[in-house]
N, C-alpha and C positions, 0 to 999 in steps of 0.2 A: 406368432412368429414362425414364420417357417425353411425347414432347415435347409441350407444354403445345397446338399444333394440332391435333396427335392425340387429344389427350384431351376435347378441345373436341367435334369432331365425334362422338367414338364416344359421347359423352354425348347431344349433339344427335342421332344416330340414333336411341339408343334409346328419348328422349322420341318419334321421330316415330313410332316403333316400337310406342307404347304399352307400354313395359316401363318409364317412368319419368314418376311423377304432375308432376314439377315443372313452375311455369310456359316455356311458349315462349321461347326465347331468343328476340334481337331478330334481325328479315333483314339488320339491318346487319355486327352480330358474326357471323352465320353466312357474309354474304357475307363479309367480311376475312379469315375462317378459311378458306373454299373458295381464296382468292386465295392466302393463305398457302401452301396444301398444294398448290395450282398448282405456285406459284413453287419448291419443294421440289423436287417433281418433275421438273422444267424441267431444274435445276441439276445432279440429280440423273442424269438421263439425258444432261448433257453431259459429266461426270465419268465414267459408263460408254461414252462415248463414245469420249473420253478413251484411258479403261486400253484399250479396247479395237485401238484404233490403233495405243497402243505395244507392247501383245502381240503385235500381227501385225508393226510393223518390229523386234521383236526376233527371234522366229520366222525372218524373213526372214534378219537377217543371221546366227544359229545355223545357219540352211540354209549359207548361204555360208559357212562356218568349218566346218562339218561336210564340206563338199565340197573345199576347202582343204587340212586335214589328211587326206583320202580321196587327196587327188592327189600330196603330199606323201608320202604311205606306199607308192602305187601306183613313185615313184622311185625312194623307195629300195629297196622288193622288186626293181626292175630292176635296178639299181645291183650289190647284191648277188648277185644272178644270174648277171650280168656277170663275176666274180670268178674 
């Protein structure tokens, strides 16, 4: 399904394209559309923003629980050594 800003533009392209006889949309509708797919965007890159921030503090603390359980096993191979 594709969203009704999308659809808008890739239509107004291709009139400007000359691959579509129909009359010119208005500058107004095409500005609101441009603003719309802005605003999209916007939102869009703060969402990958976002994921991207808590990939890296998960990352982080799997480092730290990876090192953990390394130090944790490095004991008890001592431990057992020990014996």
């Amino acid at each position: 399904m594709s969203d009704p800003t999308v659809t808008f533009l890739r239509n107004f392209n291709r009139w400007r394209c000359g691959e579509d006889d129909q009359q010119p949309p208005s500058g107004l509708k095409v500005g609101k559309a441009i603003d719309e797919a802005c605003d999209k965007i916007e939102s869009l890159q703060q969402q990958l923003h976002a994921a991207r921030e808590q990939c890296h503090k998960l990352r982080l603390e799997r480092m730290a629980a990876d090192r953990a359980y390394a130090e944790i096993c490095h004991k008890m191979e001592l431990k057992d050594a020990g014996k």
